[in-house]
Residue, then its C-alpha position, 0 to 999 in steps of 0.5 A: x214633652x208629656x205632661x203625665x208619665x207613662x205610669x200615670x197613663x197606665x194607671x188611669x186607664x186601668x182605673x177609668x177602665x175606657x179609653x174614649x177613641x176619636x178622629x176629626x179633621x176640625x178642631x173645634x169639634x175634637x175640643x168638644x167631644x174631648x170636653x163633653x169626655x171630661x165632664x162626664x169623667x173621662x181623665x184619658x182619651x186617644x186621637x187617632x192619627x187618621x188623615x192628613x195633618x192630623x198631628x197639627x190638629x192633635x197638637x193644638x188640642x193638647x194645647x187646649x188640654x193643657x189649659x183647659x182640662x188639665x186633668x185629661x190624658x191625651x194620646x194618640x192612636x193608629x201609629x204605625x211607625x217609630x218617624x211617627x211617633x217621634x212626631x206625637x211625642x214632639x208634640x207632647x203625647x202622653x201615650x201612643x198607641x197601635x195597631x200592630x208591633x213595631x220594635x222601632x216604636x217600642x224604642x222610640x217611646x221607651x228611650x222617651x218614657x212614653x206608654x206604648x200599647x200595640x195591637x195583637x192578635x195572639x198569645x205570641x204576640x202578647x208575650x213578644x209587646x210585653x217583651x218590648x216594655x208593653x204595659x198594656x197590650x191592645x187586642x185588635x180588632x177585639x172582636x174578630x181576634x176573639x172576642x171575650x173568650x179570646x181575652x180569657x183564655x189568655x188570661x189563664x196561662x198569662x194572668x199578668x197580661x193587662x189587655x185594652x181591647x178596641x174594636x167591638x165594644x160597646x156601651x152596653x151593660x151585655x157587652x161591657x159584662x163580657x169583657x170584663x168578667x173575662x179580664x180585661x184591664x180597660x176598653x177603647x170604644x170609638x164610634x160606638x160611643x161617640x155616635x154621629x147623627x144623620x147629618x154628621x153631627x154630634x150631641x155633646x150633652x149627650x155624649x156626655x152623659x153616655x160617658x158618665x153611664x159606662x163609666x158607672x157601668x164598668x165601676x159596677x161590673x167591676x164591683x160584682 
């Protein structure tokens, strides 16, 4: 069972402004990208259901969630069916979230109270996910949608629609400002956050501090 409901989930997300998005097959490595998150003040952040048995990975993390970052919301990502997400949910997801609009999904995870973001790529599309309880509509992939001018026009006939785009973002003070001053209510950011080295690896202490930065950076842009 989830541990936030599904207004908590929304509600950080809009108030963090970034939903860091990551995959790995090991373990140990999700617990210190999740970690290096948390310290720098990340409260939520998506594993994406990528490879398999990526839901037992997923459910051993957030048994190391629970425990030791109990602050952190954890979600899923890239689900696509509503099998699936009976599976996520099982295994106490706090959120789900996808790259398209599966009804059978919005069921799924409105019977169980679960916040559920699709993917959209149109006013249609939007307005049908928010028909279906979406209180968050995702916007993928963001930048070949359209980008900020995408998201603002939108917002003008729709100024209720509460919009994350993935896909495109990046922490930078440019690309975040445009996002932001078109409207949007958080961003998901993948590899463009959590950098990989050469070799595969990974600086903790450094992905750290980068989250910490943009975190600043989105509470700044916010402020203007």
């Amino acid at each position: 069972m989830a541990r936030f409901t599904r207004i908590q989930s929304v509600l950080q997300m809009e108030k963090d402004g970034m939903v860091p998005v990551f995959f790995s097959t090991d373990l140990d490595t999700c617990k210190k990208v999740l970690t290096a998150c948390y310290n720098g003040g990340s409260r939520v952040f998506e594993f994406t259901n990528r490879g398999d048995y990526a839901h037992e990975v997923f459910g051993e993390l957030n048994k190391f969630a629970a425990k030791e970052l109990p602050e952190m919301i954890l979600g899923v990502g890239s689900v696509v069916d509503a099998g699936t997400a009976s599976l996520y949910i099982q295994l106490g997801t706090n959120f789900i979230v996808s790259p398209v609009i599966n009804p059978d999904m919005a069921k799924v995870c409105n019977r169980r109270k679960i916040a559920w973001s699709p993917g959209c790529g149109s006013l249609t599309e939007i307005n049908y996910a928010e028909e279906l309880g979406a209180e968050i509509v995702k916007i993928f992939p963001g930048s070949q949608v359209g980008g900020p001018g995408f998201v603002k026009a939108i917002k003008g006939p729709c100024p209720w629609s509460s919009i994350m785009p993935t896909g495109g973002v990046a922490p930078t003070e440019e690309n975040l400002k445009g996002w932001f001053e078109a409207g949007v209510t958080c961003v998901g950011m993948g590899s463009k956050l959590i950098v990989k080295n050469a070799d595969g690896s990974i600086d903790f202490p450094g992905l750290e501090g980068k989250v910490k930065e943009t975190l600043a950076l989105i509470q700044q842009l916010r402020a203007k």
